[in-house]
N, CA, C and O atoms as a MOPAC input file, in Angstrom:
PM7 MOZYME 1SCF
protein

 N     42.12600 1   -68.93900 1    -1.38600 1
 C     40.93200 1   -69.73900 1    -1.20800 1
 C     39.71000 1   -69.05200 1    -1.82300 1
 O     38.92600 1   -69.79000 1    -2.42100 1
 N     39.44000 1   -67.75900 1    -1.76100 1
 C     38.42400 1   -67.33900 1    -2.24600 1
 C     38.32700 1   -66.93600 1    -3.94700 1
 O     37.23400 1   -66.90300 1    -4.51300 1
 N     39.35700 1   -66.70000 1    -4.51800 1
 C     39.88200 1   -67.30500 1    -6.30100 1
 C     39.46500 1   -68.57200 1    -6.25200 1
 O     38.64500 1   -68.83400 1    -7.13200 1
 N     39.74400 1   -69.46700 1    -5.52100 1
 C     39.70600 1   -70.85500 1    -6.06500 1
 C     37.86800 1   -71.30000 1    -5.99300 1
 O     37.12600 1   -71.92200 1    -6.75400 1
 N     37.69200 1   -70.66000 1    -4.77100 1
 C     36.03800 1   -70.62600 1    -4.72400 1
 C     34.97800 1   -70.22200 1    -5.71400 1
 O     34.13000 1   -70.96900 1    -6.20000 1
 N     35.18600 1   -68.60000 1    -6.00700 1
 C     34.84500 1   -67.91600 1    -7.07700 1
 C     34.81300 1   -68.91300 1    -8.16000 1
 O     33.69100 1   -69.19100 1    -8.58500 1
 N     36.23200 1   -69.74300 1    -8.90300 1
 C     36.44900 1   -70.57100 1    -9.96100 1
 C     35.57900 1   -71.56700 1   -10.08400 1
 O     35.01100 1   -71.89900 1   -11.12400 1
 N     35.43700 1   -72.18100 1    -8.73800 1
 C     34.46400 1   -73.18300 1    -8.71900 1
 C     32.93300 1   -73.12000 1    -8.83600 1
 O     32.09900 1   -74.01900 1    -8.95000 1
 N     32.81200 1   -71.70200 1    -8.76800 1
 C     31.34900 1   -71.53700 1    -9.08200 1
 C     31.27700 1   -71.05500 1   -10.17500 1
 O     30.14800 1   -71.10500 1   -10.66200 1
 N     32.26400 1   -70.46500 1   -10.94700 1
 C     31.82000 1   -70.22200 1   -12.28500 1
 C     31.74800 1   -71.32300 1   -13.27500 1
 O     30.96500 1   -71.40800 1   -14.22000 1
 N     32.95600 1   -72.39900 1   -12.81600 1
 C     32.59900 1   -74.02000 1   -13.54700 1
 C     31.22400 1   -74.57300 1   -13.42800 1
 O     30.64800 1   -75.12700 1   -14.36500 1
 N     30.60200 1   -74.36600 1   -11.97500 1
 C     29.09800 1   -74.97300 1   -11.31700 1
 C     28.55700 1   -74.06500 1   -12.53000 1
 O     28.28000 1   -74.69800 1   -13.54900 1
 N     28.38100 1   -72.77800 1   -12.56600 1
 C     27.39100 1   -72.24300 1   -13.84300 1
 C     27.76700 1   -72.43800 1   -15.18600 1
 O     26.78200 1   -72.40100 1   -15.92300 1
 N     28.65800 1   -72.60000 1   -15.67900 1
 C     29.08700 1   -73.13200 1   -16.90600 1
 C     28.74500 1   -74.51900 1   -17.12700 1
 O     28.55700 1   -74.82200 1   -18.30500 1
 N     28.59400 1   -75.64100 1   -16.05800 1
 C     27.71000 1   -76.46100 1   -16.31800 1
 C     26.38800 1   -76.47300 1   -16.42200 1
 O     25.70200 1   -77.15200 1   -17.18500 1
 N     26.00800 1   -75.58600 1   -15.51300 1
 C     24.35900 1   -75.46900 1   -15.54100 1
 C     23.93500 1   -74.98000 1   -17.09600 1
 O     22.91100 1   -75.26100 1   -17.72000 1
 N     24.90400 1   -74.27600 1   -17.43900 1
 C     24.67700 1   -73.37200 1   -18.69900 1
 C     24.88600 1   -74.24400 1   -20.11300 1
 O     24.52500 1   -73.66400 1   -21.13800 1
 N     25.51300 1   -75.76900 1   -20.26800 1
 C     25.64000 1   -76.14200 1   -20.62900 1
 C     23.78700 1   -77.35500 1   -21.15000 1
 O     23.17700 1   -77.58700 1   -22.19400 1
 N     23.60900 1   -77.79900 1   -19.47900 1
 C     22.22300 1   -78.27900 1   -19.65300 1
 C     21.31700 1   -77.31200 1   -20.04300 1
 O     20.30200 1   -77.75100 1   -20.58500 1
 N     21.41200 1   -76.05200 1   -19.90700 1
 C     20.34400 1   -75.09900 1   -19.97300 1
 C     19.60700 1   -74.86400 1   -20.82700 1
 O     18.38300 1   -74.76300 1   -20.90000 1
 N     21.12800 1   -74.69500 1   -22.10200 1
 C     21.15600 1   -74.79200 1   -23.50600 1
 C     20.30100 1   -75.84900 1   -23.80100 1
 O     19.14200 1   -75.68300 1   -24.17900 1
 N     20.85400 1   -76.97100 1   -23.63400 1
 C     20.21800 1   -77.87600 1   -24.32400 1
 C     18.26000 1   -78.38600 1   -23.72600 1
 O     17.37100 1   -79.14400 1   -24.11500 1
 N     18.44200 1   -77.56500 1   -22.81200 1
 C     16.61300 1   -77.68500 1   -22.42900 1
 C     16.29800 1   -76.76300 1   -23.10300 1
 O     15.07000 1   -76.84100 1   -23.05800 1
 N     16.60300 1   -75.68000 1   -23.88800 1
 C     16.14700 1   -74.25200 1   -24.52400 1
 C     16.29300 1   -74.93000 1   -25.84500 1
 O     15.52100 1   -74.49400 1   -26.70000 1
 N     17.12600 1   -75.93100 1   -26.24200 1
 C     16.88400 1   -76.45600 1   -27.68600 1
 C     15.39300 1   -77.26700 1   -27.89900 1
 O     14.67700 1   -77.52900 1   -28.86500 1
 N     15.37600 1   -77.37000 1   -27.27500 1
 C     13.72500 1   -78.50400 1   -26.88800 1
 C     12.84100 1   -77.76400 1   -26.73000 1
 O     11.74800 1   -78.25100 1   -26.44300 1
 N     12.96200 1   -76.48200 1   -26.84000 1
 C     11.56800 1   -75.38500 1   -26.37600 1
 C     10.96200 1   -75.09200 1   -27.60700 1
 O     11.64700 1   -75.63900 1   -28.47200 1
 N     10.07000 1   -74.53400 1   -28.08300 1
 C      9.42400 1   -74.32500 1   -29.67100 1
 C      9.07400 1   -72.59000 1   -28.83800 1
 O      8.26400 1   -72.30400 1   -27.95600 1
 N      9.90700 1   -71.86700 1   -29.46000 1
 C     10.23300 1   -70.43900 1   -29.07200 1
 C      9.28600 1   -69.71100 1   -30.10200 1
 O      9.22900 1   -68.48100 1   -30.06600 1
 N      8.51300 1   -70.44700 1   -31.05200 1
 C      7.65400 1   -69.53000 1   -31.09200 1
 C      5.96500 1   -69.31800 1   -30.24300 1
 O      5.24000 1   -68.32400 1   -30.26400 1
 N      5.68200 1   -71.02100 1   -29.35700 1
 C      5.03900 1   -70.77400 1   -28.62400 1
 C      5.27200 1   -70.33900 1   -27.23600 1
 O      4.39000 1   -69.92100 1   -26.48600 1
 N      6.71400 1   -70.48400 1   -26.90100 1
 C      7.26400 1   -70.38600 1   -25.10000 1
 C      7.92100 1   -69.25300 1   -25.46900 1
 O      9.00000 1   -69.47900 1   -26.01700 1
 N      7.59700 1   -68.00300 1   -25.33700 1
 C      8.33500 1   -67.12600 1   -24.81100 1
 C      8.92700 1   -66.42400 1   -23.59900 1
 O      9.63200 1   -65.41500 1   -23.57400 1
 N      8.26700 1   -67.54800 1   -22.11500 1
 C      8.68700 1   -67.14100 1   -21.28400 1
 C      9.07600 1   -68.34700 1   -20.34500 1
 O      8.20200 1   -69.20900 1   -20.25800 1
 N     10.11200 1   -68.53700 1   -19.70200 1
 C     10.21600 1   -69.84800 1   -18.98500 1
 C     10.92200 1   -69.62000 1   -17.64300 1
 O     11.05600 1   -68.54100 1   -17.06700 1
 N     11.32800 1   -70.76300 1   -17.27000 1
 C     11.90600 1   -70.87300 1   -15.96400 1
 C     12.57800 1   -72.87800 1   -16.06300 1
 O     12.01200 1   -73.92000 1   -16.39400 1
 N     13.77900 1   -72.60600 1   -15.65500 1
 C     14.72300 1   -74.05200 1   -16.08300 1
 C     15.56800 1   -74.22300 1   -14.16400 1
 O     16.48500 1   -73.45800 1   -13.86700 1
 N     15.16300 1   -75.06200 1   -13.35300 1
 C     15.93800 1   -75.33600 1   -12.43200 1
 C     16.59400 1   -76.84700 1   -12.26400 1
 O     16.05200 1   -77.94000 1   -12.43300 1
 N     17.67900 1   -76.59100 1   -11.95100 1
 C     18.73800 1   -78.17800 1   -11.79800 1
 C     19.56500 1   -77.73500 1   -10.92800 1
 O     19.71300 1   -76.51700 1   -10.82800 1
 N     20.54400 1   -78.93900 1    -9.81300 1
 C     21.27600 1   -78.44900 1    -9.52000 1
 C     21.18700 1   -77.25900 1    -8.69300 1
 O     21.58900 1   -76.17800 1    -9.12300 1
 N     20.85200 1   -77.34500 1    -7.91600 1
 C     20.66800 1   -75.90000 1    -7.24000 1
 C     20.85000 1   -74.32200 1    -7.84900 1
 O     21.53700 1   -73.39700 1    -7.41800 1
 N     20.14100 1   -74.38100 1    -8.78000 1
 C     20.45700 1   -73.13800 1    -9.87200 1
 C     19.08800 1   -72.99000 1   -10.41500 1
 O     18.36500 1   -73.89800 1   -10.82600 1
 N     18.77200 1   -71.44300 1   -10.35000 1
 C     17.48600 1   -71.73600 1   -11.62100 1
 C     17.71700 1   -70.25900 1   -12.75000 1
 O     17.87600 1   -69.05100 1   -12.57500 1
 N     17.62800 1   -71.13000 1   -13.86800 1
 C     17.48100 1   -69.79800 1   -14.54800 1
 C     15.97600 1   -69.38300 1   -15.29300 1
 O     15.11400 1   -70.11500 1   -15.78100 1
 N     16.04300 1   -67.98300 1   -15.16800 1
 C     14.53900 1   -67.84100 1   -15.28900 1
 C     14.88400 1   -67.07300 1   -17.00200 1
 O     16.02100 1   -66.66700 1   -17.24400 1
 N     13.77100 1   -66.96600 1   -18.05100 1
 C     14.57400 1   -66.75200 1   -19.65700 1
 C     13.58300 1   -66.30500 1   -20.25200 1
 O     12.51300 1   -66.62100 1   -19.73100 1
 N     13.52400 1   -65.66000 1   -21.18700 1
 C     12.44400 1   -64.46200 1   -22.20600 1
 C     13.24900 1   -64.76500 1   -23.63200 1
 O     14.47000 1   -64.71000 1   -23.77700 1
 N     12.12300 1   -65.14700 1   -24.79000 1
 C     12.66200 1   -65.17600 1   -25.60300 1
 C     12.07000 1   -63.98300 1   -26.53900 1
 O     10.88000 1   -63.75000 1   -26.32700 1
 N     12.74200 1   -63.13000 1   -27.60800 1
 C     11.97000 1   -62.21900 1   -28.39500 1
 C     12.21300 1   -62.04400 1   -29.92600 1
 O     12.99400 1   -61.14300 1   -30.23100 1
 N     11.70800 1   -62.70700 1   -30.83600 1
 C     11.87800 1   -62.12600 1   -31.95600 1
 C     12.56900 1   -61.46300 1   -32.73200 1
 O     12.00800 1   -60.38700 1   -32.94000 1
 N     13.58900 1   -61.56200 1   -33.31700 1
 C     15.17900 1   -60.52100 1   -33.46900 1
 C     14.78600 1   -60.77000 1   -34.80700 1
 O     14.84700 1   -59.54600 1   -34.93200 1
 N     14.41000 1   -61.20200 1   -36.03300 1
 C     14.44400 1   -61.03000 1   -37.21500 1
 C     13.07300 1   -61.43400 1   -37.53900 1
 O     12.53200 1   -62.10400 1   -36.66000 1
 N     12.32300 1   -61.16800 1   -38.67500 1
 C     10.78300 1   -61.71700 1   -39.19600 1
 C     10.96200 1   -63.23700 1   -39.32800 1
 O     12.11100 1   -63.67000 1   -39.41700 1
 N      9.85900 1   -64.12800 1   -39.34900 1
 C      9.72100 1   -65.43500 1   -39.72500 1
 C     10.18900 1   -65.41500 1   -41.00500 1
 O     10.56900 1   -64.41700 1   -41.61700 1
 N     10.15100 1   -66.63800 1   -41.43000 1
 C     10.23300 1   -66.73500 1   -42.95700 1
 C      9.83200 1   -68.10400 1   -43.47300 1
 O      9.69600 1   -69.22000 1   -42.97100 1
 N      9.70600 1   -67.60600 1   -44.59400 1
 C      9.51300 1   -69.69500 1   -44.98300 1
 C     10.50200 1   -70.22600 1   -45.32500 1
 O     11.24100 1   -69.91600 1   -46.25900 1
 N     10.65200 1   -71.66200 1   -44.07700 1
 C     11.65800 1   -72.75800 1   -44.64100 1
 C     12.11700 1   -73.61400 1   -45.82600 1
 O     11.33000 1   -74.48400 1   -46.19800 1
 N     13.25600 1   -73.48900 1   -46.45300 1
 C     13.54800 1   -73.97600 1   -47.66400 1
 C     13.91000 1   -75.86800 1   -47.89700 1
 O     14.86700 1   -76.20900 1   -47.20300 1
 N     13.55000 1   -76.54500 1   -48.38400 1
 C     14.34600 1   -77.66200 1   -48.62000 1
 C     15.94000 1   -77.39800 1   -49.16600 1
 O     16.66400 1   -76.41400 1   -49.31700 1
 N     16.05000 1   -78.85500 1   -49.36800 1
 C     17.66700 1   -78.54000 1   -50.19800 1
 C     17.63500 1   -78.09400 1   -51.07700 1
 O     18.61500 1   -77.40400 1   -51.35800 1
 N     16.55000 1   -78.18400 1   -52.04400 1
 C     15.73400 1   -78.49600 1   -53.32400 1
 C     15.74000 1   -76.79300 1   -53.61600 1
 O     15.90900 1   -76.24200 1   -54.70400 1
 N     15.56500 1   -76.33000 1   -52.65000 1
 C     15.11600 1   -74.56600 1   -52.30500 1
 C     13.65100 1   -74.21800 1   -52.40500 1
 O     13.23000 1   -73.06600 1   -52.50000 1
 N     12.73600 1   -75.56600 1   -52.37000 1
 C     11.27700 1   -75.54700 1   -52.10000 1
 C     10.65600 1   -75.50400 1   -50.58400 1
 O     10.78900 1   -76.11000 1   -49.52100 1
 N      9.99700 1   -74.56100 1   -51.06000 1
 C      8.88800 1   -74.31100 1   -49.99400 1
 C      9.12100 1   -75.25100 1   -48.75300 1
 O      8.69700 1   -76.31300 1   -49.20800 1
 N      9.50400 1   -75.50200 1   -47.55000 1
 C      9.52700 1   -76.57200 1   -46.38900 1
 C      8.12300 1   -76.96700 1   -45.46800 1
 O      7.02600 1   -76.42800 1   -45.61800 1
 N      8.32500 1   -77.63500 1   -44.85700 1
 C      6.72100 1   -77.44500 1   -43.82900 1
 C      6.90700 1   -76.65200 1   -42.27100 1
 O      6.37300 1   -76.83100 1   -41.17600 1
 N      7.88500 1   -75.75100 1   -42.75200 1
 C      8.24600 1   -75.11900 1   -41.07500 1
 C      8.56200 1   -73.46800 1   -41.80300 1
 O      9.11900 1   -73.04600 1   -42.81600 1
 N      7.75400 1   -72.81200 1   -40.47300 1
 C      7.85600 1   -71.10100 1   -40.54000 1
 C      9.15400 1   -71.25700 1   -39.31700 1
 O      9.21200 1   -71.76700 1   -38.19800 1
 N      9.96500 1   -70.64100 1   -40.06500 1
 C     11.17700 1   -70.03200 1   -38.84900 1
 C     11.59300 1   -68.74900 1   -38.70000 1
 O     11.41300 1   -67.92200 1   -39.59300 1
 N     12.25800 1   -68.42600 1   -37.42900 1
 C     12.37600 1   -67.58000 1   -37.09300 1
 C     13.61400 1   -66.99000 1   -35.64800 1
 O     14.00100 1   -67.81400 1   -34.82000 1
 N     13.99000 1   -65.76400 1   -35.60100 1
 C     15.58400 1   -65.86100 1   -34.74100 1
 C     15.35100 1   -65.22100 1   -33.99300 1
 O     15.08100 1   -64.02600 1   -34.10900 1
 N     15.40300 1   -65.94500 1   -32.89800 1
 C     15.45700 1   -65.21400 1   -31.36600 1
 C     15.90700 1   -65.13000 1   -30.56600 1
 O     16.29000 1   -66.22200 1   -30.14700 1
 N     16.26600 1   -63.93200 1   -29.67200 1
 C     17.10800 1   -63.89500 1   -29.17800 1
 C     16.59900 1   -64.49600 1   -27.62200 1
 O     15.42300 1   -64.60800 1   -27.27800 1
 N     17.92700 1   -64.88300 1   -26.70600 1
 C     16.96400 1   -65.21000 1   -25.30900 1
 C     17.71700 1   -64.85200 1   -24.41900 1
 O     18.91500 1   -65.12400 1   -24.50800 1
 N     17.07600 1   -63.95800 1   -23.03600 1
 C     18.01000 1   -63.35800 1   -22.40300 1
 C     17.70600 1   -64.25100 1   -21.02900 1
 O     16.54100 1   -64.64500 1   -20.96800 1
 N     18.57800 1   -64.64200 1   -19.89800 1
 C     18.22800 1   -65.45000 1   -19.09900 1
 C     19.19600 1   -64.54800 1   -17.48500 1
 O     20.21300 1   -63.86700 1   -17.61600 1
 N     18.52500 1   -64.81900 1   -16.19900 1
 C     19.48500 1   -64.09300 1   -15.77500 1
 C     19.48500 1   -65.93700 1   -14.49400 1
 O     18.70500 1   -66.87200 1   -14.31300 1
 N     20.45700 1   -65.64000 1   -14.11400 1
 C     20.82700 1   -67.41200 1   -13.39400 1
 C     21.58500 1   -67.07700 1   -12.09000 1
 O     22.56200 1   -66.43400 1   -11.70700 1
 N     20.51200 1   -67.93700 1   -11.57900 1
 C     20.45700 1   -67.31900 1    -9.63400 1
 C     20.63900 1   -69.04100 1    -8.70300 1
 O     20.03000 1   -70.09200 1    -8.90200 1
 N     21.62700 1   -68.73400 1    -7.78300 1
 C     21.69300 1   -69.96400 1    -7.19800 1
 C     20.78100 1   -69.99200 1    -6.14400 1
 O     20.58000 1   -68.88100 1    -5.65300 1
 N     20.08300 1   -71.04900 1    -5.57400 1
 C     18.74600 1   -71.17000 1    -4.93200 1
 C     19.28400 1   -70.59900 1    -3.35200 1
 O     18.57500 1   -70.61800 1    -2.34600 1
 N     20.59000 1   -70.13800 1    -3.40700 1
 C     20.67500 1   -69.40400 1    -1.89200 1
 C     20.95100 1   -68.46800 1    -1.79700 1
 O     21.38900 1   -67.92400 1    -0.78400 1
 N     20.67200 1   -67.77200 1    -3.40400 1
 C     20.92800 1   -66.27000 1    -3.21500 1
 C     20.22400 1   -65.54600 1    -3.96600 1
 O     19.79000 1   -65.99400 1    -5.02700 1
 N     19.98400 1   -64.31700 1    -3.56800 1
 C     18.83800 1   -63.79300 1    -4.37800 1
 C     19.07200 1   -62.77500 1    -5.56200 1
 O     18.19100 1   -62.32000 1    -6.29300 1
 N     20.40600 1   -62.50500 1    -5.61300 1
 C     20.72800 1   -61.81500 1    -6.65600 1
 C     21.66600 1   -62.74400 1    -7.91900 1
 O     22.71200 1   -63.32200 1    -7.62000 1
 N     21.13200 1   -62.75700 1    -9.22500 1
 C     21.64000 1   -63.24900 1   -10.31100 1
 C     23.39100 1   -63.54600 1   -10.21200 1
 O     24.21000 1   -62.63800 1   -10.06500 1
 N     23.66600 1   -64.69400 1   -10.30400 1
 C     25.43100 1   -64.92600 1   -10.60700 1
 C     25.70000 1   -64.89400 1   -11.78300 1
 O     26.83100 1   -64.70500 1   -12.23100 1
 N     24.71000 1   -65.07200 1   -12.42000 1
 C     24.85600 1   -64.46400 1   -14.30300 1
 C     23.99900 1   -64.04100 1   -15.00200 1
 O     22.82700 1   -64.25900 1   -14.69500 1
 N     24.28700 1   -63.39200 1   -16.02200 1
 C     22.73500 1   -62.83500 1   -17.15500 1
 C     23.95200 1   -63.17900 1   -18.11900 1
 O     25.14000 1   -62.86400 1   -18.16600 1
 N     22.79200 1   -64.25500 1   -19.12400 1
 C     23.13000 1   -64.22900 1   -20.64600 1
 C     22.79500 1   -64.23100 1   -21.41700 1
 O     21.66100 1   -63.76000 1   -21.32300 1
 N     23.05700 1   -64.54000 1   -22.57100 1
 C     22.12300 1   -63.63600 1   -23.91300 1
 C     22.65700 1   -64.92500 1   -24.94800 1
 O     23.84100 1   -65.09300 1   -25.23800 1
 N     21.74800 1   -65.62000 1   -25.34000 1
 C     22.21600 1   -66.31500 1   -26.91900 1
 C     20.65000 1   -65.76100 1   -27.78500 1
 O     19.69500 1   -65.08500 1   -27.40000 1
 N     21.01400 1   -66.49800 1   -29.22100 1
 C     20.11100 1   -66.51800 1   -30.44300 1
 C     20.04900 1   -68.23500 1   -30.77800 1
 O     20.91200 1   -69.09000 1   -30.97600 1
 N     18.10700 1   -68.23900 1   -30.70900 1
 C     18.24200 1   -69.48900 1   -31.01900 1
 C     17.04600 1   -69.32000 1   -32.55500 1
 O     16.40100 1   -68.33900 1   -32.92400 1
 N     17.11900 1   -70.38500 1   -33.00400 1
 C     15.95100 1   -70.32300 1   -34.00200 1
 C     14.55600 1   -71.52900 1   -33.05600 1
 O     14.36000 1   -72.47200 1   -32.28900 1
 N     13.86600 1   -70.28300 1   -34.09700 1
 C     12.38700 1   -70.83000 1   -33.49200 1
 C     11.32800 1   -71.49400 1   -34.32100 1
 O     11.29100 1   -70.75500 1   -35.30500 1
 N     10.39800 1   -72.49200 1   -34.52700 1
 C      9.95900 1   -72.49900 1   -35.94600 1
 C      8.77100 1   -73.12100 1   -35.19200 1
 O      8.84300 1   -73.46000 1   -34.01100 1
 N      7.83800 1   -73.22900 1   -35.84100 1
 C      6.22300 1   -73.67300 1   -36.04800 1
 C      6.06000 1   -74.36300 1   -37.81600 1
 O      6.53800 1   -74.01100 1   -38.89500 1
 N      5.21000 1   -75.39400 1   -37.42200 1
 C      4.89300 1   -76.48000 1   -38.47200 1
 C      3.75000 1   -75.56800 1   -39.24000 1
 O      2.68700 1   -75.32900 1   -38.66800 1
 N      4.10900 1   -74.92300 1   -40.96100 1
 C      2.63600 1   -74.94200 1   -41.42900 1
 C      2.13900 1   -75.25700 1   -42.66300 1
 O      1.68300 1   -74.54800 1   -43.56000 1
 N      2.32500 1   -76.62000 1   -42.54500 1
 C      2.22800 1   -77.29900 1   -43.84300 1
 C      2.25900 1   -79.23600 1   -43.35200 1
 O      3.12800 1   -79.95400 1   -42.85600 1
 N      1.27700 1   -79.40100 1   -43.67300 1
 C      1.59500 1   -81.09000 1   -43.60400 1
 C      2.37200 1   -81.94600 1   -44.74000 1
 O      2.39900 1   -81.47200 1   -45.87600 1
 N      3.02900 1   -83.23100 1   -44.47500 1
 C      3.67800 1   -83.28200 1   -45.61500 1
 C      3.12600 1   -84.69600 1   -46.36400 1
 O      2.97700 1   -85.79400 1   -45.82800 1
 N      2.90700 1   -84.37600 1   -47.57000 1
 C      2.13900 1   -85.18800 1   -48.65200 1
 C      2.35000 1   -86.43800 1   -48.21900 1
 O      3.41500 1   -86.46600 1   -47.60300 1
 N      1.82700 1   -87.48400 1   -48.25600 1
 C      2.50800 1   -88.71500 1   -49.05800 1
 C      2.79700 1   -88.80200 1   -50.85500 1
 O      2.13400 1   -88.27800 1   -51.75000 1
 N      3.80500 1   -89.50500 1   -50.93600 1
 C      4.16800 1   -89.56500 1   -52.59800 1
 C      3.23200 1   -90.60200 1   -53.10400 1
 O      2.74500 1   -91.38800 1   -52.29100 1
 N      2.98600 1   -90.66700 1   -54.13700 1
 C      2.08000 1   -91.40100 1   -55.04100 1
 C      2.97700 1   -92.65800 1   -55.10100 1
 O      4.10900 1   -92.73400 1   -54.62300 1
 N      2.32800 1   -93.60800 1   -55.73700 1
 C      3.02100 1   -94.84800 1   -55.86800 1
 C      3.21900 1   -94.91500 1   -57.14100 1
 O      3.80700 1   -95.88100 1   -57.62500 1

């Protein structure tokens, strides 16, 4: 019973970890470097930092883009709301980018 318990809470955080992701895709990591994400009786609290320089974004074309990007890493540690010590710490790399360039209209 207590394997099967354990199992079931690592599925409960593997889901949470699943939405988590995808609320951390929606973040613009070069202005949020610090957050906090709760669902589900879970919250994970997350720091994002800078792992490589910005750079300028390319088209297909290999021209200049209207976005500075950049790779960061984000470390998160994920605590269920009835306990006070972390049931996980994890670590991904996301890219981060800021707009700096508006984009033309074409001539007619």
């Amino acid at each position: 019973m207590l394997g099967l318990a354990r199992a079931d809470e690592h599925l409960h955080a593997a889901e949470f970890y699943r939405n988590f992701e995808s609320h951390l895709a929606m973040q613009n990591l070069t202005s949020d470097s610090v957050g906090e994400y709760a669902a589900n009786g879970m919250t994970a609290y997350w720091t994002a930092s800078l792992v490589e320089p910005k750079h300028e974004g390319r088209n297909i074309a290999g021209q200049i883009g209207y976005y500075r990007i950049g790779l960061y890493r984000v470390d998160a540690e994920l605590f269920r709301d009835d306990v006070d010590v972390p049931v996980e710490i994890i670590s991904t790399r996301l890219v981060g980018y800021e707009r700096v360039r508006v984009p033309q209209a074409l001539p007619q």
